[in-house]
N, C-alpha and C positions, 0 to 999 in steps of 0.2 A: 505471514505464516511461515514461521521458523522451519524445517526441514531437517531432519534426521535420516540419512541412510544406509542400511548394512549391507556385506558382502556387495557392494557396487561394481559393473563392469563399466569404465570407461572407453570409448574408441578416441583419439587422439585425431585431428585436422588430417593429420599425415596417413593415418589406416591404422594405428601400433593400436594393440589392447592393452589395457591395465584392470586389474584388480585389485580394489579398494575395500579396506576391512567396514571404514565408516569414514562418512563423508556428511559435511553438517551445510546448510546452503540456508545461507541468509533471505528474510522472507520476501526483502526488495530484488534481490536475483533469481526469483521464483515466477516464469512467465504463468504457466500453466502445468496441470498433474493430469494426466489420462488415469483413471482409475477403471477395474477390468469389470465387467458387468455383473459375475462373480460375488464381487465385494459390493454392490449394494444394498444387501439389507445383512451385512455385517455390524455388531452389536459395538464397533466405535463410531458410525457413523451415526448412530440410533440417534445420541446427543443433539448433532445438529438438524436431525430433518426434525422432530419434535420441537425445538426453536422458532424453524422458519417458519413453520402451519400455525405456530400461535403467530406469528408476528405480521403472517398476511391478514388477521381481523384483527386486529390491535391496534391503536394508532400505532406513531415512532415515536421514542419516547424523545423530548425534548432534551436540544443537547446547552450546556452551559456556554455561555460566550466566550470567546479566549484573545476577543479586540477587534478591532476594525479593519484585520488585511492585513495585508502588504503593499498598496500601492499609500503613495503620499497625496492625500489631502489636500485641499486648499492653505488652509494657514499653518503648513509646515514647510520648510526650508530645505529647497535642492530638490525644486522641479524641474524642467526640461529646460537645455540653455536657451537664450532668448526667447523665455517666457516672462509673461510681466508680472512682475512683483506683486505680493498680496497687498488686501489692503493694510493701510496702518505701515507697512515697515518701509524700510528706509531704500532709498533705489542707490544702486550701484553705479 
């Protein structure tokens, strides 16, 4: 979840203050948002609680395959050193 923010006050390691016009923060450097109790039934959030209330009687929907992982397999090449060879190929 991407992040957009205006008029931002930073404090800096050291204690300095900064003020930022806009500040954008990638959704992988986003731990957590404390939102103010306020803005709960705030007409942007409407979207998603109407989402989740269907989606707890719903099943999930089924997601498409995109392959078998990440780890390697038996009959692929360049498993752990001094492990034995698959069947069929050729020993070193």
């Amino acid at each position: 979840m991407n992040v957009r923010l205006d008029d931002v006050n930073v404090t800096a390691r050291d204690g300095k203050l900064f003020t930022l016009e806009q500040v954008y923060l990638r959704g992988s450097q986003v731990r957590f948002i404390i939102i103010p109790n306020m803005l709960r039934n705030a007409p942007m959030f409407k979207r998603f609680t109407s989402q989740t209330k269907k989606a707890k009687g719903a099943a999930a929907p089924r997601q498409k395959g995109r392959g078998a992982g990440r780890g390697k397999g038996p009959n692929k090449k360049g498993g752990p050193k001094g492990a034995a060879p698959a069947e069929g190929a050729p020993a070193k």
